[in-house]
C-alpha positions as CSV (number, residue, x, y, z in Angstrom):
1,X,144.7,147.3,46.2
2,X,142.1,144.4,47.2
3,X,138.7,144.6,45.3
4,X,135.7,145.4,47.1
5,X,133.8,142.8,48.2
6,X,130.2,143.3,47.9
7,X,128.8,140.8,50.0
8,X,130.3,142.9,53.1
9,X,128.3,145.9,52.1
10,X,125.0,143.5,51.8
11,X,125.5,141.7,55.4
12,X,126.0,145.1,56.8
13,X,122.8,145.9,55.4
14,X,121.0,142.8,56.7
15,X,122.2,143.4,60.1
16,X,121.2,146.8,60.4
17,X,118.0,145.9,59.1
18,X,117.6,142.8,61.7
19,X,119.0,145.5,64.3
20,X,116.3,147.9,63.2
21,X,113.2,145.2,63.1
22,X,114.2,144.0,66.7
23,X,114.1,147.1,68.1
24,X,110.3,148.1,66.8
25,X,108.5,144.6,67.0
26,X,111.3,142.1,69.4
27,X,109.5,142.5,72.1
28,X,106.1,141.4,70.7
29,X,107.4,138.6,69.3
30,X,108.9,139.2,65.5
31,X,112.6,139.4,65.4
32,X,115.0,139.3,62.7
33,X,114.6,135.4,62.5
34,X,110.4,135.7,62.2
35,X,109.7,138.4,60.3
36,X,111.1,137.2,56.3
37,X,108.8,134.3,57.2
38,X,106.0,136.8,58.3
39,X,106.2,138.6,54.8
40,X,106.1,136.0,53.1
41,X,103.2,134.2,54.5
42,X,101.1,137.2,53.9
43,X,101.6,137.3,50.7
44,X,101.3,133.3,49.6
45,X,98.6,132.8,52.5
46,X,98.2,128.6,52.8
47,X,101.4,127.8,51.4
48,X,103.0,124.5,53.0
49,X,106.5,124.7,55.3
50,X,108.5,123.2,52.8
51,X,107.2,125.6,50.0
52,X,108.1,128.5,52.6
53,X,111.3,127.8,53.2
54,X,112.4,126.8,49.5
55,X,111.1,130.4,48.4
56,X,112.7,132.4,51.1
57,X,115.9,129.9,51.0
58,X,116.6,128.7,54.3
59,X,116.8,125.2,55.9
60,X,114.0,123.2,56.5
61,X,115.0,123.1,60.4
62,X,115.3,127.3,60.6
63,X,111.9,127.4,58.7
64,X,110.0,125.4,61.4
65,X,111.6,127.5,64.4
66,X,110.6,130.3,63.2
67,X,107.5,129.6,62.0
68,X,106.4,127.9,65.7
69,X,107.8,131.3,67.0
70,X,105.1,133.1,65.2
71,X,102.6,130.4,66.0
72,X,103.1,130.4,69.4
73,X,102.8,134.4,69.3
74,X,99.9,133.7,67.7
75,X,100.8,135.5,64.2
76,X,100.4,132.3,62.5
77,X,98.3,129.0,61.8
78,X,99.2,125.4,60.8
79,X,96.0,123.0,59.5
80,X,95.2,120.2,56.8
81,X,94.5,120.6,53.8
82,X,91.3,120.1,52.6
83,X,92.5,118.7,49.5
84,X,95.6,117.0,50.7
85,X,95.6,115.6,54.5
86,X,99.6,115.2,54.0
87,X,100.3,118.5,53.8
88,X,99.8,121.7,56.0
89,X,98.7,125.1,55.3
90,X,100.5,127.7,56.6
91,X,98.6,131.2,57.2
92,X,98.5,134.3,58.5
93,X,95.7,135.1,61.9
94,X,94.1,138.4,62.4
95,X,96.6,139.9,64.6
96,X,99.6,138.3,62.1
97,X,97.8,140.2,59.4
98,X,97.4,143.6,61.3
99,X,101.6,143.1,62.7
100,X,103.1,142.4,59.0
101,X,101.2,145.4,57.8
102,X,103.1,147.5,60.5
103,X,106.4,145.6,59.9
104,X,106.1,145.8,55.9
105,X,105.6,149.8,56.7
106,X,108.9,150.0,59.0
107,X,110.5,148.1,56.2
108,X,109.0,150.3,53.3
109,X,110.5,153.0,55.0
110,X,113.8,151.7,55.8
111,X,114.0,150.9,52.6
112,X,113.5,154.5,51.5
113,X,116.5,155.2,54.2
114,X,119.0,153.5,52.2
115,X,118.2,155.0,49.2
116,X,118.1,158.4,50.8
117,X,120.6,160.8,49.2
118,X,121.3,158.8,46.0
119,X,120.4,160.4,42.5
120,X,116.8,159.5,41.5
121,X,118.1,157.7,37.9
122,X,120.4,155.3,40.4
123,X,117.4,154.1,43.0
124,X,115.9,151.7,40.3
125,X,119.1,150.4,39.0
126,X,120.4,149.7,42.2
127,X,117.6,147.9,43.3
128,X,116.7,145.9,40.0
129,X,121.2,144.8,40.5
130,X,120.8,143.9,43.7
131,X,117.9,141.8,42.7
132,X,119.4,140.6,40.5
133,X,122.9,139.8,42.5
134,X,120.9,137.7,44.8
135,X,119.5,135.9,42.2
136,X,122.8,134.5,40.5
137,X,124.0,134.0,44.5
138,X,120.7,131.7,44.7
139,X,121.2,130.0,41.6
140,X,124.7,129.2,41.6
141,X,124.3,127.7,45.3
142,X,121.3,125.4,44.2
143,X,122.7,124.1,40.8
144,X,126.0,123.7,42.8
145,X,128.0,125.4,39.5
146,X,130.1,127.8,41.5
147,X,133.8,126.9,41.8
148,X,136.7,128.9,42.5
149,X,140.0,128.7,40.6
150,X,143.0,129.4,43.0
151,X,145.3,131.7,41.1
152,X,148.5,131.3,43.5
């Protein structure tokens, strides 16, 4: 019998999830591709682009669609530093501020969807493993210290 491979289970997940956001806030302009960024943003509020995407982990080249998706929504602005004229501020408008609330709360309770049904003692180990799961995924791709041994 073939192991289980987690990483379906977690894609599954994420694509119900990016299925789920689409449907509630796609049509005003966050998608699965915006809102991570949106989240984000509203919690580090004038963080750069390149300090954006290194936290969330994605490509400098997906970072900057997304983000001038959300600008041009108007979710989002890009200005100068004050104290650095090289670098760019990244933060949240009015109405970005008042849409994240509402898609943190779809979130919050999706969240609380998936965990629906499991014994209470299980919800915060499940969550602090799959934490921690993405973590090691994270780490082993930066530091490159991953490799597979064929056993055929």
């Amino acid at each position: 019998m073939e192991k289980p491979l987690l990483g379906k289970w977690v894609a599954m997940l994420n694509r119900a999830t990016h299925m789920h956001v689409n449907s509630h806030f796609g049509k005003e302009g966050v998608g699965a591709g915006q809102y991570p960024f949106l989240l984000f943003i509203g919690r580090c509020g004038g963080c750069s682009q390149d300090e954006i995407a290194r936290h969330l982990c994605f490509d400098k080249g997906t970072t900057a669609r997304a983000l001038k998706k959300l600008e041009d929504a108007g979710f989002i602005t890009r200005t100068v530093s004050s104290k650095d004229h090289r670098r760019n501020e990244v933060n949240l408008t009015e109405k970005g501020r008042k849409i994240r609330l509402r898609v943190r709360k779809l979130l919050e309770a999706w969240h609380d969807k998936h965990l629906e049904q499991l014994p209470e003692e299980s919800k915060a180990l499940i969550e602090k493993s799959i934490e921690k799961m993405a973590m090691n995924a994270i780490a082993a791709v930066k530091d490159h210290n991953f490799t597979y041994q064929n056993q055929e």
